[in-house]
C-alpha positions in Angstrom: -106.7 28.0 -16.9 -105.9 31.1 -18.5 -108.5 31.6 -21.1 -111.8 31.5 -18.9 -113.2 34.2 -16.7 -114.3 32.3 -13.8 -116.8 35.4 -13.2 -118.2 37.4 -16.0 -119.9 40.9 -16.0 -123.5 39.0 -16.6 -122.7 37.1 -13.0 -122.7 40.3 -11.1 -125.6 42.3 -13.4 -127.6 39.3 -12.1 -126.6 40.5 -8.5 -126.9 44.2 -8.9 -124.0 45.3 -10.2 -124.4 47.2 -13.2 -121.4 49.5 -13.8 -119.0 48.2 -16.8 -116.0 45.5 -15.5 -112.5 46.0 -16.7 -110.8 42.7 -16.8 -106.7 42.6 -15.7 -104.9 39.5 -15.9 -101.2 38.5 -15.3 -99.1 35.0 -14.5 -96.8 34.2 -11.2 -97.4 34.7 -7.6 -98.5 37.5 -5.6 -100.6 38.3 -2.3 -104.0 36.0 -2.6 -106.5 37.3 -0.3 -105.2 36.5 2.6 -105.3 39.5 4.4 -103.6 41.0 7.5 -104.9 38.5 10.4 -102.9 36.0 8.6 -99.8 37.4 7.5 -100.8 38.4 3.9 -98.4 36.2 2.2 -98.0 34.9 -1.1 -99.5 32.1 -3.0 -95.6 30.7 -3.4 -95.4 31.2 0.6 -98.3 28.8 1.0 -98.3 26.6 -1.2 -94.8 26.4 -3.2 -97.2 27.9 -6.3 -95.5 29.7 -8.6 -97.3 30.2 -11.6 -101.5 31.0 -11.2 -103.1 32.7 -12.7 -104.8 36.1 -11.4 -107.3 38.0 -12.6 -108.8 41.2 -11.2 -112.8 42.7 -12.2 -112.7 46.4 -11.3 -114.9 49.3 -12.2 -112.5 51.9 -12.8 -109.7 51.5 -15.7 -106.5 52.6 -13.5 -105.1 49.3 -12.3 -102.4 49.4 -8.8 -98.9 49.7 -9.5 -97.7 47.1 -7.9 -99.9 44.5 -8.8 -102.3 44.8 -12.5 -105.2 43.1 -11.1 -105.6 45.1 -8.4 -107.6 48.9 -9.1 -105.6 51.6 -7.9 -108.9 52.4 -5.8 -110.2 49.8 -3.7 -113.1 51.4 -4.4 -113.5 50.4 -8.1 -112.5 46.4 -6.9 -115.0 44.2 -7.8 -113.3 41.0 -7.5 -110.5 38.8 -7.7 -109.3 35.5 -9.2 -106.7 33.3 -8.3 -106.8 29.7 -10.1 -104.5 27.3 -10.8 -103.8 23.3 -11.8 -102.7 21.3 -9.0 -102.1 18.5 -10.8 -104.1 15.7 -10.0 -107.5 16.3 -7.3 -106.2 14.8 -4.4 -103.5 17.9 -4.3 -105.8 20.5 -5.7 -108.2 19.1 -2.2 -105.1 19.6 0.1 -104.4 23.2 -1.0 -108.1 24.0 -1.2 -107.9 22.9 2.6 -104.8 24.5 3.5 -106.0 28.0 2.0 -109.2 28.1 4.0 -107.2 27.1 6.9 -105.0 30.3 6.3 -108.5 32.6 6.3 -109.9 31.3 9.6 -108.0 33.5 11.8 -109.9 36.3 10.3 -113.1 34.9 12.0 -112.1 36.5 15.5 -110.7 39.8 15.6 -110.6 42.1 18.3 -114.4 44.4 18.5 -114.4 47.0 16.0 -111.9 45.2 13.7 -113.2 44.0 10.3 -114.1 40.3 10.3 -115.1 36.6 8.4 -118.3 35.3 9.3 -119.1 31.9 9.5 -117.5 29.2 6.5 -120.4 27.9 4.5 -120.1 25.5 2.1 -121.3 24.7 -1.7 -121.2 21.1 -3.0 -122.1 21.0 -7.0 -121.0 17.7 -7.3 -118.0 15.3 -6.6 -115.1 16.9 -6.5 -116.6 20.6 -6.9 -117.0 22.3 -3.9 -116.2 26.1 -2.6 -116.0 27.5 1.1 -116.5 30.8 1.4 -116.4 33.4 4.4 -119.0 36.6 4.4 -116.9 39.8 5.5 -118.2 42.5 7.9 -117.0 45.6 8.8 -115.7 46.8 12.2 -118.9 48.5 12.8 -120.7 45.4 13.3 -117.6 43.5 15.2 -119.1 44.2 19.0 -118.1 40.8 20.6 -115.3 39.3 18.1 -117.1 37.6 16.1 -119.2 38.4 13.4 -122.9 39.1 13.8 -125.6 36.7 13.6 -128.3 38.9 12.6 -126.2 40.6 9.7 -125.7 40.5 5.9 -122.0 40.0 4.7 -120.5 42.7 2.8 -118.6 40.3 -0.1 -116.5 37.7 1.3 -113.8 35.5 0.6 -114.4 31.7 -1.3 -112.1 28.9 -1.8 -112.2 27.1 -4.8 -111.9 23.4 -5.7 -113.1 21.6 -9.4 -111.1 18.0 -10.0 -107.5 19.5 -10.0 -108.2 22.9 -10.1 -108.6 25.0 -7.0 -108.5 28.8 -7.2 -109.2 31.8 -4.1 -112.0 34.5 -5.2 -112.0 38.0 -3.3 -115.5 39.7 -3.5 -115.0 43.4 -2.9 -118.2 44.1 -4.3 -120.8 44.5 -1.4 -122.7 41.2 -1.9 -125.2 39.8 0.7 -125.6 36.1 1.4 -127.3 35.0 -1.4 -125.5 36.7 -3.7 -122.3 35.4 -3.0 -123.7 31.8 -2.7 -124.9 32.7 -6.2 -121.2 33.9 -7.4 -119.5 31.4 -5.7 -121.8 29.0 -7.3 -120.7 30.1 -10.7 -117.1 30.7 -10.7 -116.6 26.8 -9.0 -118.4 25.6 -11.2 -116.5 26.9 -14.1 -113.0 26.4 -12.7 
């Protein structure tokens, strides 16, 4: 799990993004993407997981004190990993579900609060899927749900490959078919 970039550099030049990605990496539990609609907790919190493995993609070099994968500007965050080996599929399905479960909240906020869109869904193949969940700002959060008519800013995915499953953060401003594209690539690797 550890040796394999789920995204790469080339995966966002593709999208856009062409400033240089510094890659941070560490071992335990820590904060997942789950954000404040859902009680940011821990990946140990959730699902009793203790080791995963994180990686974060930033632009600048400074990484957060607390945690190394995260920049110490949001600014500079590309991305972020979270993967790990459940063990067998059928458990690395039921976290999967259980850790989109945790982001639905965020798909109705109060108006002008930051917000999920809608959960779409990428099948590859048996057993390789990813949900993911377009994020839009508070500016475009007039009725307390996300806009119809509007592109996602990044997003949040869930990840799932045979006993694998892994959470991917896209801070990177990414429309629709750019994250499909990402998504796409980093499930597929996993």
């Amino acid at each position: 799990m550890t040796n394999q970039h789920l995204l790469t550099a080339a995966e966002f030049r593709e999208v856009g993004l062409s400033e240089h990605i510094y890659v941070r990496d560490r071992v335990g539990d820590g904060n997942y993407a789950n954000a404040t609609c859902t009680g940011e907790k821990t990946l140990g919190e959730t699902l009793g997981s203790y080791g995963a493995h994180f990686r974060g993609l930033m632009t600048g070099k400074d990484a957060g004190h607390g945690d190394p994968t995260e920049a110490a500007s949001i600014d500079d965050q590309v991305a972020r990993e979270v993967a790990d080996d459940a063990g067998s599929p059928a458990l690395a399905q039921n976290y999967a579900e259980r850790l989109l479960l945790e982001e639905v909240p965020c798909q109705s906020e109060p108006a002008t609060h930051w917000i999920y869109g809608p959960t779409h869904t990428i099948d590859v193949a048996a057993g390789i899927t990813a949900s993911w969940m377009g994020v839009y700002g508070g500016d475009l959060n007039t009725t307390g749900t996300a806009p119809r008519d509007k592109e996602p800013c990044g997003g949040v995915a869930i990840l799932r490959n045979g006993s694998h499953y892994g959470v991917l953060e896209i801070d990177a401003c990414l429309d629709t078919a750019a994250m499909t594209r990402v998504v796409r690539a980093a499930v597929t690797r996993l």
